[in-house]
N, CA, C and O atoms as CSV, one atom per row, in Angstrom:
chain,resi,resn,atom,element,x,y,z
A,1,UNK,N,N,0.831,-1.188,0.000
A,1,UNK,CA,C,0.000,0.000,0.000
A,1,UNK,C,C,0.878,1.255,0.000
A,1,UNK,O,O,0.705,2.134,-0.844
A,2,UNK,N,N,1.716,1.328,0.842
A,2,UNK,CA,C,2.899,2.255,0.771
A,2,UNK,C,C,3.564,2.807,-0.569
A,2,UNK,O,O,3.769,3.981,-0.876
A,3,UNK,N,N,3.787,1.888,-1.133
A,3,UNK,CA,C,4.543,1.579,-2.327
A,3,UNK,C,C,3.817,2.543,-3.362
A,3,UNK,O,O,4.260,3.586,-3.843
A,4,UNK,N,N,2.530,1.899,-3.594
A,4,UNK,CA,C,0.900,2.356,-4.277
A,4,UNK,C,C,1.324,4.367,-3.938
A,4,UNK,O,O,1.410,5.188,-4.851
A,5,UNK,N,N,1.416,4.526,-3.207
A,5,UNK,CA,C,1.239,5.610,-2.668
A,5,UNK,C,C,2.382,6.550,-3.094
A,5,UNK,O,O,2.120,7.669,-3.535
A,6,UNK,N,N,3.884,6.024,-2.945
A,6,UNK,CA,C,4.916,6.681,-3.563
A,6,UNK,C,C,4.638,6.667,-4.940
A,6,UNK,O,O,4.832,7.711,-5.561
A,7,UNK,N,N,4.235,5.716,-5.507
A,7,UNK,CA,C,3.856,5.504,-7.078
A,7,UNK,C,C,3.046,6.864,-7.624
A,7,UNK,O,O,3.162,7.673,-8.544
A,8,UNK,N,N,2.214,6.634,-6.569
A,8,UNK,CA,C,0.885,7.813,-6.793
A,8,UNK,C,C,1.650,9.535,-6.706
A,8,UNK,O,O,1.441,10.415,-7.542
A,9,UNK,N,N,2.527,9.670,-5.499
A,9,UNK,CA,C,2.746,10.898,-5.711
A,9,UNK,C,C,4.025,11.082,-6.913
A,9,UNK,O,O,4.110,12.102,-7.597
A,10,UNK,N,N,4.653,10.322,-6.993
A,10,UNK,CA,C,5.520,10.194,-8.105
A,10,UNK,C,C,4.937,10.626,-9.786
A,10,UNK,O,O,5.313,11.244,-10.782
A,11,UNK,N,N,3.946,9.944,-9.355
A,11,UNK,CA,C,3.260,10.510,-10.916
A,11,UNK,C,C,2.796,11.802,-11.144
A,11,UNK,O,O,2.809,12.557,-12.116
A,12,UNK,N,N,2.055,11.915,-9.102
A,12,UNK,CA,C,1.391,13.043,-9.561
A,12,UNK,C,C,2.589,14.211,-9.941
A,12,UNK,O,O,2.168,15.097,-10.684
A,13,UNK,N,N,4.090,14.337,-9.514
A,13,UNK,CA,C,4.732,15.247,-9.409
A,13,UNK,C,C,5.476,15.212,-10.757
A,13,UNK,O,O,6.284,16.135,-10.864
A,14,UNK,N,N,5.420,14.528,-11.625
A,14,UNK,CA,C,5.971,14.267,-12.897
A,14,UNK,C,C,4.865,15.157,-14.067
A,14,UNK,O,O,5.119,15.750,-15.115
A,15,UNK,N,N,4.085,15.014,-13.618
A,15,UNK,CA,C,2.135,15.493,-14.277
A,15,UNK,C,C,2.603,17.187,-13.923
A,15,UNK,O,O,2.219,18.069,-14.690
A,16,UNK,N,N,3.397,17.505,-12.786
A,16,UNK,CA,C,2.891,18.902,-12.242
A,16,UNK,C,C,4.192,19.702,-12.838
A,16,UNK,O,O,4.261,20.869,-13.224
A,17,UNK,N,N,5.018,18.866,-12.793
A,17,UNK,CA,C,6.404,19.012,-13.824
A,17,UNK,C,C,6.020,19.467,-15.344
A,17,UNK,O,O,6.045,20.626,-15.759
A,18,UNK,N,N,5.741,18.569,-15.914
A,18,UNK,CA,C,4.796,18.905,-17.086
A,18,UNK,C,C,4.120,19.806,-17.392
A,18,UNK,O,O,4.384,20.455,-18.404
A,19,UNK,N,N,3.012,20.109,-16.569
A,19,UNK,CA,C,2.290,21.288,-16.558
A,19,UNK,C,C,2.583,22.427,-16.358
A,19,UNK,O,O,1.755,23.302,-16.613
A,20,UNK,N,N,3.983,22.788,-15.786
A,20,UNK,CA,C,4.816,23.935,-15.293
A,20,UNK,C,C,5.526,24.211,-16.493
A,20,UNK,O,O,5.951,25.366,-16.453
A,21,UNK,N,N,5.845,23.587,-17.607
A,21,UNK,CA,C,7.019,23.093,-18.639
A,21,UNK,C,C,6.049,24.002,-19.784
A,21,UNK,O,O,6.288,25.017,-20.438
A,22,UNK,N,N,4.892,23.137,-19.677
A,22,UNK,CA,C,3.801,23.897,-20.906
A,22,UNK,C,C,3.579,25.240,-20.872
A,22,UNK,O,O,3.719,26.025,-21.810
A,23,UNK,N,N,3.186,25.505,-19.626
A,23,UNK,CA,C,2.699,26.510,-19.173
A,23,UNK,C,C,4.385,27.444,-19.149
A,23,UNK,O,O,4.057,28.151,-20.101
A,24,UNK,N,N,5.109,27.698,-18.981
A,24,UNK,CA,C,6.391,28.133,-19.541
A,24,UNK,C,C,6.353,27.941,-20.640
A,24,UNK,O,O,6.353,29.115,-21.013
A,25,UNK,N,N,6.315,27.321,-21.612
A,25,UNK,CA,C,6.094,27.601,-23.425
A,25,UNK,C,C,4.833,28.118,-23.683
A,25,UNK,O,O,4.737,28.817,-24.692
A,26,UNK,N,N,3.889,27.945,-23.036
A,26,UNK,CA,C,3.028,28.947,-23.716
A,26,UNK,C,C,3.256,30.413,-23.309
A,26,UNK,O,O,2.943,31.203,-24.200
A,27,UNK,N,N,3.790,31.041,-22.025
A,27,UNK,CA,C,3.668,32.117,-21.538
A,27,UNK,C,C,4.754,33.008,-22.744
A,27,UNK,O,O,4.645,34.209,-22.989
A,28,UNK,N,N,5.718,32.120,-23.339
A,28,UNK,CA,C,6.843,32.598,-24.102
A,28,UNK,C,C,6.193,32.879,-25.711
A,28,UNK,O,O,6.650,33.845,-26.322
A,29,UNK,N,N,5.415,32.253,-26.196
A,29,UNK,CA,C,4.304,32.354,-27.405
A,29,UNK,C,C,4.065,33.691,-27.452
A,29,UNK,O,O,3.864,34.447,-26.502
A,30,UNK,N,N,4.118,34.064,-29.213
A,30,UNK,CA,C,4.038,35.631,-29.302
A,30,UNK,C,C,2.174,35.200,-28.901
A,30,UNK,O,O,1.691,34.068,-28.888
A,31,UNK,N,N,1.381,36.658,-28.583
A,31,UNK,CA,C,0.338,36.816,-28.858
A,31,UNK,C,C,0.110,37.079,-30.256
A,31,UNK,O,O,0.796,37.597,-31.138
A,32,UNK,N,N,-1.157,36.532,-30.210
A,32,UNK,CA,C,-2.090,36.807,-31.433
A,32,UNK,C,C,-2.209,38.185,-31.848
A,32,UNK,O,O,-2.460,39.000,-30.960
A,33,UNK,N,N,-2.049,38.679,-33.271
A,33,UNK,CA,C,-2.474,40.095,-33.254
A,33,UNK,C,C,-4.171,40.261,-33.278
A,33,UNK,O,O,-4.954,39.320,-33.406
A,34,UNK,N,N,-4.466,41.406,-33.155
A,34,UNK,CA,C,-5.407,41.996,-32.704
A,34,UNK,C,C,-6.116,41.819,-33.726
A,34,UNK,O,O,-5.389,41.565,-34.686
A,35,UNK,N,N,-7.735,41.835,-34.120
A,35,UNK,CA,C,-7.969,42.363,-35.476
A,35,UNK,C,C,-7.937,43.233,-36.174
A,35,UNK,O,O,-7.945,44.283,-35.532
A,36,UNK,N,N,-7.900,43.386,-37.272
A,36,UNK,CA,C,-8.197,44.499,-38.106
A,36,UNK,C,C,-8.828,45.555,-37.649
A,36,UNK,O,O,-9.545,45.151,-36.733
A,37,UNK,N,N,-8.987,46.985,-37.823
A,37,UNK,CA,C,-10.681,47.835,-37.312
A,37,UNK,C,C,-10.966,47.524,-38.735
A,37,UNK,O,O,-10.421,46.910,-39.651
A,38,UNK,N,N,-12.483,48.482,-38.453
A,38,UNK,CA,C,-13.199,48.609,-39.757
A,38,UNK,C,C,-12.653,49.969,-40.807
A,38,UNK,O,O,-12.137,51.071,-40.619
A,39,UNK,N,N,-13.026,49.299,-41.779
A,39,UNK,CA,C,-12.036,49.960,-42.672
A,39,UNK,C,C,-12.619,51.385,-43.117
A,39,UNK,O,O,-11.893,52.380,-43.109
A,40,UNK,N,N,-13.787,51.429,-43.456
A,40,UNK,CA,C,-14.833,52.704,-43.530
A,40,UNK,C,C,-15.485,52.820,-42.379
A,40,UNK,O,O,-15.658,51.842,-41.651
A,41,UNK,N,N,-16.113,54.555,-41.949
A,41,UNK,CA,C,-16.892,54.815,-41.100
A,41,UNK,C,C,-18.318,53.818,-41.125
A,41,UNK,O,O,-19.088,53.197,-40.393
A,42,UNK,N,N,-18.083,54.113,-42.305
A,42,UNK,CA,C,-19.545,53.094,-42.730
A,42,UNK,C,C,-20.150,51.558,-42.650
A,42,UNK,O,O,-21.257,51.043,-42.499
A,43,UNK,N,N,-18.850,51.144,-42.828
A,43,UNK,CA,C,-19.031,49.829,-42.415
A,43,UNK,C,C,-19.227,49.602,-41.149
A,43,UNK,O,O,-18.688,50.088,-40.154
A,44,UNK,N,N,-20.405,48.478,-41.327
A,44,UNK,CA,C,-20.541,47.926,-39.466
A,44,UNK,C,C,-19.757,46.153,-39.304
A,44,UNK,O,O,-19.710,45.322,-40.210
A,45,UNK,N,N,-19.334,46.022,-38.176
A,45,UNK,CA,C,-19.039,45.068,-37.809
A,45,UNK,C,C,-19.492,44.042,-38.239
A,45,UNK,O,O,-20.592,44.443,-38.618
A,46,UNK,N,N,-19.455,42.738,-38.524
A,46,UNK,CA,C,-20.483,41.758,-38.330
A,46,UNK,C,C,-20.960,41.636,-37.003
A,46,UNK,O,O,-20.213,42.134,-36.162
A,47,UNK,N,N,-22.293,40.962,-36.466
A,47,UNK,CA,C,-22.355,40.841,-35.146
A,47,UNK,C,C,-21.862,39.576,-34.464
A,47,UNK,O,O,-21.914,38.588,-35.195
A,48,UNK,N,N,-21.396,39.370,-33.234
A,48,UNK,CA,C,-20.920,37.801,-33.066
A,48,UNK,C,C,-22.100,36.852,-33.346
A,48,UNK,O,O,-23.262,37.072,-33.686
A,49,UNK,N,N,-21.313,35.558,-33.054
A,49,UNK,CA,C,-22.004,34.549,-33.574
A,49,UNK,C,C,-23.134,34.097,-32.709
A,49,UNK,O,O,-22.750,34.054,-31.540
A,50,UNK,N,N,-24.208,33.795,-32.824
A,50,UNK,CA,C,-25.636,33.933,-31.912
A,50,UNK,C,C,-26.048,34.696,-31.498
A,50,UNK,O,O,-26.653,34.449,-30.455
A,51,UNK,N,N,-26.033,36.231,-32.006
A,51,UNK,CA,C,-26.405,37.270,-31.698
A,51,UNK,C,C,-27.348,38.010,-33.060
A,51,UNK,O,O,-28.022,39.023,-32.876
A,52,UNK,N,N,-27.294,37.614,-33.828
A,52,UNK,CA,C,-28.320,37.692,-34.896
A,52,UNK,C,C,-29.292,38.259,-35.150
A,52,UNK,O,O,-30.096,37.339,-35.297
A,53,UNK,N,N,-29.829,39.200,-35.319
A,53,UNK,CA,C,-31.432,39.491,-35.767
A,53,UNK,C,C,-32.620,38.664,-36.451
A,53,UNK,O,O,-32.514,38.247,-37.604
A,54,UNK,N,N,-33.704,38.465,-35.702
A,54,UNK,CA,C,-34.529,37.816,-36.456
A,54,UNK,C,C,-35.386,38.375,-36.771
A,54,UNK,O,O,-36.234,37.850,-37.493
């Protein structure tokens, strides 16, 4: 049962290793640029998606 148990935190700390590793490559990832604006006064946005007029 002991054993079971070192096993268990062993993994879990290998998992948290990992997740620290990712999470350090993603924080280093350029951001996304922004969108575009609209190009004329005139033009309107599209509206998001499920927001629609019926």
């Amino acid at each position: 049962m002991i054993k079971g148990l070192f096993w268990c935190f062993t993994v879990l700390f290998v998992q948290l290793g990992l997740l620290w590793y990712v999470d350090l490559r993603v924080a280093a990832m350029p951001r996304l640029a922004d969108p575009p604006p609209a190009e004329e006064e005139g033009d309107e946005p599209l509206p998001p998606v499920g927001e629609l007029d019926a």
